[in-house]
PDB file of N, CA, C and O in Angstrom:
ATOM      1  N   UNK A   1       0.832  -1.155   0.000  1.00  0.00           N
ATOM      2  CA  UNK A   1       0.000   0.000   0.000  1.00  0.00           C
ATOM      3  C   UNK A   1       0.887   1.231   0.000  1.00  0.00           C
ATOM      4  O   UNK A   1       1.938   1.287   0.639  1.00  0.00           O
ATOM      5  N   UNK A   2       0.485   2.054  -0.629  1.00  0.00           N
ATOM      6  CA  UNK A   2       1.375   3.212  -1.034  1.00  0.00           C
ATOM      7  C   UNK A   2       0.469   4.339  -0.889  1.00  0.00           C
ATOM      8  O   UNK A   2      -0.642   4.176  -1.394  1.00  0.00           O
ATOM      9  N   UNK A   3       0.687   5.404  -0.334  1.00  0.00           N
ATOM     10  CA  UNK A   3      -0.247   7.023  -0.378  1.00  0.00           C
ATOM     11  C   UNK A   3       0.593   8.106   0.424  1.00  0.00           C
ATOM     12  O   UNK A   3       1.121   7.842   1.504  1.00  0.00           O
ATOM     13  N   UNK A   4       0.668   9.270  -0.155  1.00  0.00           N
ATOM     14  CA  UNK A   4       1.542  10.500   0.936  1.00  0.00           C
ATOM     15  C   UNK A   4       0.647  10.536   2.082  1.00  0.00           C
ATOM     16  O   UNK A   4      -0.426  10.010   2.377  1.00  0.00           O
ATOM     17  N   UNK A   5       1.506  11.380   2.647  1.00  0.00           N
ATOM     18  CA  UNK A   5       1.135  11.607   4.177  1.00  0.00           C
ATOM     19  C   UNK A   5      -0.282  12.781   3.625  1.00  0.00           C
ATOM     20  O   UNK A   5      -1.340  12.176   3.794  1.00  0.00           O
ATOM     21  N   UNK A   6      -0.485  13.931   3.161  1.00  0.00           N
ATOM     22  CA  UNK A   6      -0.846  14.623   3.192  1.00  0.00           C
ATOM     23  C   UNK A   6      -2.766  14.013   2.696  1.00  0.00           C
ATOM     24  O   UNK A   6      -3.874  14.414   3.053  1.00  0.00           O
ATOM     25  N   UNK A   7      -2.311  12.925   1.759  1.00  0.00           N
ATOM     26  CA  UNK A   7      -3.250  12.004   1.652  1.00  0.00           C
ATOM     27  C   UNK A   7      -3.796  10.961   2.328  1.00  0.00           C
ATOM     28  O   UNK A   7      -4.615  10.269   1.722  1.00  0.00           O
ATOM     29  N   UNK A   8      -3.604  10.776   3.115  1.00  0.00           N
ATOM     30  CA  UNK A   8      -3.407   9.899   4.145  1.00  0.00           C
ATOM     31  C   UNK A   8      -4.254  10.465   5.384  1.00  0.00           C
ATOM     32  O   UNK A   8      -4.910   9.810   6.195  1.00  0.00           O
ATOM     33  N   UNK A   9      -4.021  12.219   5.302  1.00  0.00           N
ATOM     34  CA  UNK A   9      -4.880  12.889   6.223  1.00  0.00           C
ATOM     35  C   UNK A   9      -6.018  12.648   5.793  1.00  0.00           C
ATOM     36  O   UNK A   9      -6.970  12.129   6.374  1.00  0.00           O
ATOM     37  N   UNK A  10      -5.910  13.088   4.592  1.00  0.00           N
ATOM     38  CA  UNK A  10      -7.404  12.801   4.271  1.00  0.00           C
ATOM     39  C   UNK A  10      -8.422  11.818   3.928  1.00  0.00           C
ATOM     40  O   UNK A  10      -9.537  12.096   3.487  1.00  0.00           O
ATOM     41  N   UNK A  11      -8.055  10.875   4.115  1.00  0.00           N
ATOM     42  CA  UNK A  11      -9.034   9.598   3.530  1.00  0.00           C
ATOM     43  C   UNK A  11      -8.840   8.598   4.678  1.00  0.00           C
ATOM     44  O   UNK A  11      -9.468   7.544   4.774  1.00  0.00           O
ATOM     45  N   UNK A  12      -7.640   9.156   5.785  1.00  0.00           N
ATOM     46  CA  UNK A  12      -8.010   8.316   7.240  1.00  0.00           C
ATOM     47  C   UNK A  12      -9.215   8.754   8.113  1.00  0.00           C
ATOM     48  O   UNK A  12      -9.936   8.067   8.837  1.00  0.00           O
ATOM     49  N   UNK A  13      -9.240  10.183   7.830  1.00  0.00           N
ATOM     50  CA  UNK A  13     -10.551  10.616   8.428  1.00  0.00           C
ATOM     51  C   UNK A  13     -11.928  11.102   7.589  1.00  0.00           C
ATOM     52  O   UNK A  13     -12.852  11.874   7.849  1.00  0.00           O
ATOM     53  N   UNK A  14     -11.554  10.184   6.363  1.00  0.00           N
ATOM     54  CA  UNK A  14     -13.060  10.110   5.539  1.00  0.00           C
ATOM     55  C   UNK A  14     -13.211  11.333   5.310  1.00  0.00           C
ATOM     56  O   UNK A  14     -14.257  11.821   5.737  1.00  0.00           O
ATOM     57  N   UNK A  15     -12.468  12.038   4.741  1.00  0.00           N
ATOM     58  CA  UNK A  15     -13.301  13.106   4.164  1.00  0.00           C
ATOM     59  C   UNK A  15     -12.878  13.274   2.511  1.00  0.00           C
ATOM     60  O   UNK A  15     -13.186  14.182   1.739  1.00  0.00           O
ATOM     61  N   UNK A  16     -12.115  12.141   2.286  1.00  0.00           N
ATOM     62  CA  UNK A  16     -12.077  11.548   0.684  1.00  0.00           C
ATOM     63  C   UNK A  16     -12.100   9.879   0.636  1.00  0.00           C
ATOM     64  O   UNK A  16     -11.732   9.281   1.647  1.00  0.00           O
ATOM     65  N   UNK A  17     -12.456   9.263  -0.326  1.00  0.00           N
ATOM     66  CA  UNK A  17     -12.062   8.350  -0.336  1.00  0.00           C
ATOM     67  C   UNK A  17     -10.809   7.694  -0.552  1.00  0.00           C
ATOM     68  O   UNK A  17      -9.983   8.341  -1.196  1.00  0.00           O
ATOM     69  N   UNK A  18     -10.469   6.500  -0.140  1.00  0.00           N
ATOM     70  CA  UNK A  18      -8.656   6.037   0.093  1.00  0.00           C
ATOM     71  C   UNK A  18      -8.826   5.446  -1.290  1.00  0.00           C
ATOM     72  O   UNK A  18      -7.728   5.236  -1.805  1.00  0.00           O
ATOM     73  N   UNK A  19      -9.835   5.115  -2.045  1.00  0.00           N
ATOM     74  CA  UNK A  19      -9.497   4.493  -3.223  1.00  0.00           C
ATOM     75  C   UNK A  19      -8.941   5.643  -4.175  1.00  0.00           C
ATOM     76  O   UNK A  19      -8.314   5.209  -5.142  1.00  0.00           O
ATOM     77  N   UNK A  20      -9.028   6.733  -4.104  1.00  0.00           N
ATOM     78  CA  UNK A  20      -8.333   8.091  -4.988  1.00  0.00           C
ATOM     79  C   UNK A  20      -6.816   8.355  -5.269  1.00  0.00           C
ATOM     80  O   UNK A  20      -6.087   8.739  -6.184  1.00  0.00           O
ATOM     81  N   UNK A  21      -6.727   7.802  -3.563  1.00  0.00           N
ATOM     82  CA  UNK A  21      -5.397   8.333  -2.946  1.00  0.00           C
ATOM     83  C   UNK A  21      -3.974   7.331  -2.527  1.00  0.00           C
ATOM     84  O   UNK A  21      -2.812   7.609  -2.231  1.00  0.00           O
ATOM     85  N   UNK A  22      -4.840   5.888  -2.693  1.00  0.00           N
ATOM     86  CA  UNK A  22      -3.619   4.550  -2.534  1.00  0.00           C
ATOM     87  C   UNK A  22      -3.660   3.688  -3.266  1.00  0.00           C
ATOM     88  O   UNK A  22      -4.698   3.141  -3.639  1.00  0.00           O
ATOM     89  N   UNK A  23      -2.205   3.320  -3.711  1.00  0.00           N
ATOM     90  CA  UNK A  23      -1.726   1.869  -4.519  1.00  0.00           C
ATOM     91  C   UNK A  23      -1.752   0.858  -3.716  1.00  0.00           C
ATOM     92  O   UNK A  23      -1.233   0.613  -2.627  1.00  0.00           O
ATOM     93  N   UNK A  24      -2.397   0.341  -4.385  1.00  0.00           N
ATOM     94  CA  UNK A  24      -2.580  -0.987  -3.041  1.00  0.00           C
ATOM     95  C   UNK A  24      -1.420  -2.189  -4.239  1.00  0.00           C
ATOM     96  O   UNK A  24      -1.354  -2.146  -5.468  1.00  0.00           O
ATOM     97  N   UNK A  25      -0.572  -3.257  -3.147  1.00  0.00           N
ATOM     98  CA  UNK A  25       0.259  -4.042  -3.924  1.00  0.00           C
ATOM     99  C   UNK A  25      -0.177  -5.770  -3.364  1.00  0.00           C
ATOM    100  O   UNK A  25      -0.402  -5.881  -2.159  1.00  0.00           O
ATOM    101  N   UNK A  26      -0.235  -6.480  -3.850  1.00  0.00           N
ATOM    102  CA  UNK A  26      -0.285  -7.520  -2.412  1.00  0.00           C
ATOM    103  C   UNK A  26      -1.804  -7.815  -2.688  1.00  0.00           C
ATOM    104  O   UNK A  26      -2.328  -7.445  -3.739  1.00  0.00           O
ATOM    105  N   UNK A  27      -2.584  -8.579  -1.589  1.00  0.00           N
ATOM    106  CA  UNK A  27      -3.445  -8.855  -1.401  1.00  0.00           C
ATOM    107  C   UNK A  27      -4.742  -7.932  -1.822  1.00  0.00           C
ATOM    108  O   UNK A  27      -5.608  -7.729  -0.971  1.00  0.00           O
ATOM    109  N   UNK A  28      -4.846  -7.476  -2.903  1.00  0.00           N
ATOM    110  CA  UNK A  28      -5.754  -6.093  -2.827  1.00  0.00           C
ATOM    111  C   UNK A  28      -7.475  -6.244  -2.153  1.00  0.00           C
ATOM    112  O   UNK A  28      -8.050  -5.289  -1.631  1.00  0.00           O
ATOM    113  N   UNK A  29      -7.916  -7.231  -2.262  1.00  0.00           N
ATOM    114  CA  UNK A  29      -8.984  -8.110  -1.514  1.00  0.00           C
ATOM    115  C   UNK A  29      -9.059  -7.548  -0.112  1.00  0.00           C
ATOM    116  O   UNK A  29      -9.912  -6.804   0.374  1.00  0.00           O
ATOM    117  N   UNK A  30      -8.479  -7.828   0.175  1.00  0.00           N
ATOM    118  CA  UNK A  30      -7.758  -8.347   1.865  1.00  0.00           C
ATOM    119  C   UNK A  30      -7.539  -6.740   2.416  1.00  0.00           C
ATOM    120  O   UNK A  30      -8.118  -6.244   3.382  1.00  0.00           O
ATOM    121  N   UNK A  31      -6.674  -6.158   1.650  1.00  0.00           N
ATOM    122  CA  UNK A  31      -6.107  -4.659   2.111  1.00  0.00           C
ATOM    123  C   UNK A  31      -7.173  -3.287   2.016  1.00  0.00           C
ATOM    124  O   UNK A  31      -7.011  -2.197   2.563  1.00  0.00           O
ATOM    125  N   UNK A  32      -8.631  -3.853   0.882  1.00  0.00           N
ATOM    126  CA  UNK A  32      -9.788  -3.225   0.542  1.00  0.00           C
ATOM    127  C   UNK A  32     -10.693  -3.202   1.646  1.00  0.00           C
ATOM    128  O   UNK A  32     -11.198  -2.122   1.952  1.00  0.00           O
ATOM    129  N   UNK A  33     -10.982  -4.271   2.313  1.00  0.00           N
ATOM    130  CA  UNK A  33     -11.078  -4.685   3.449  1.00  0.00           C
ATOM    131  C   UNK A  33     -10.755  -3.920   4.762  1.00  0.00           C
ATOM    132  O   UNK A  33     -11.607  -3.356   5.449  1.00  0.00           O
ATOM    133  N   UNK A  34      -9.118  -3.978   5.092  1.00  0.00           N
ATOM    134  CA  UNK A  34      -9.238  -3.160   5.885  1.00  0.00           C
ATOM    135  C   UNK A  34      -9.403  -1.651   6.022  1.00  0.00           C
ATOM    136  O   UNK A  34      -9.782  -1.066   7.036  1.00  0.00           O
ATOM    137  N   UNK A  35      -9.047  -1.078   4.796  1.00  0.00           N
ATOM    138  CA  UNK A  35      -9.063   0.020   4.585  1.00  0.00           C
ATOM    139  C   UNK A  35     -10.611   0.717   4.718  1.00  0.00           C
ATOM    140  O   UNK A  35     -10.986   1.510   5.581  1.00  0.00           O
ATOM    141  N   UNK A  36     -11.418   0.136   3.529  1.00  0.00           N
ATOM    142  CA  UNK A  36     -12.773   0.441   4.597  1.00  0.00           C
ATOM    143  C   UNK A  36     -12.988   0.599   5.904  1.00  0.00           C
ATOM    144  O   UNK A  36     -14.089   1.137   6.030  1.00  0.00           O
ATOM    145  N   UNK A  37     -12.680   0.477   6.548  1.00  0.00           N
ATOM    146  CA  UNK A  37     -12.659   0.029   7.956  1.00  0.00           C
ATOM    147  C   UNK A  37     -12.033   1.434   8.605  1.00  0.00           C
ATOM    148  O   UNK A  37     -12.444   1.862   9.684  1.00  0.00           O
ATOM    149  N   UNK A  38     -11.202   1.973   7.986  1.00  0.00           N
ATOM    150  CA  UNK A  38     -10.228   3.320   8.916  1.00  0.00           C
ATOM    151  C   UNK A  38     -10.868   4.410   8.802  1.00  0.00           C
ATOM    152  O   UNK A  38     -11.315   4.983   7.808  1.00  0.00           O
ATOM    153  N   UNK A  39     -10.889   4.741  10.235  1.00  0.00           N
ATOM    154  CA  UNK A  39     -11.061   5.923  10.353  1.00  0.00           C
ATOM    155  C   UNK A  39     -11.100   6.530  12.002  1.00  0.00           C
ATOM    156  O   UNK A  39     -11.630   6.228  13.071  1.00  0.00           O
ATOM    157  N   UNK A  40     -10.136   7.629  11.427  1.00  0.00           N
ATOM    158  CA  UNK A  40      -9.456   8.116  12.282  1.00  0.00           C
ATOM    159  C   UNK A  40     -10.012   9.665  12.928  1.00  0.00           C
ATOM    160  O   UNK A  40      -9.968  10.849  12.595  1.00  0.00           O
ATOM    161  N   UNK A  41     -10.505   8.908  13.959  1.00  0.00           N
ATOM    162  CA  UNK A  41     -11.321  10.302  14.589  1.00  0.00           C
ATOM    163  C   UNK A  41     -10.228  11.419  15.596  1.00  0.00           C
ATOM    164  O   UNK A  41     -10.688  12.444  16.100  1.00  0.00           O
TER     165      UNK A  41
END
């Protein structure tokens, strides 16, 4: 999984989506998964 920090602000606390902003490498299933899941209040 790959994304800048500055991106990272933004789609940990949902106010974009992480599919815009990360390369996912690896398991992309699996890593879709958790990523739904974040969020950073």
């Amino acid at each position: 999984m790959t994304s800048s920090t500055t991106d990272f602000l933004s789609w940990a606390t949902t106010r974009s989506p992480w599919r815009d902003a990360v390369r996912l490498d690896g398991d992309e299933a699996y890593m879709s998964q958790v990523l739904d899941r974040i969020d950073v209040i």
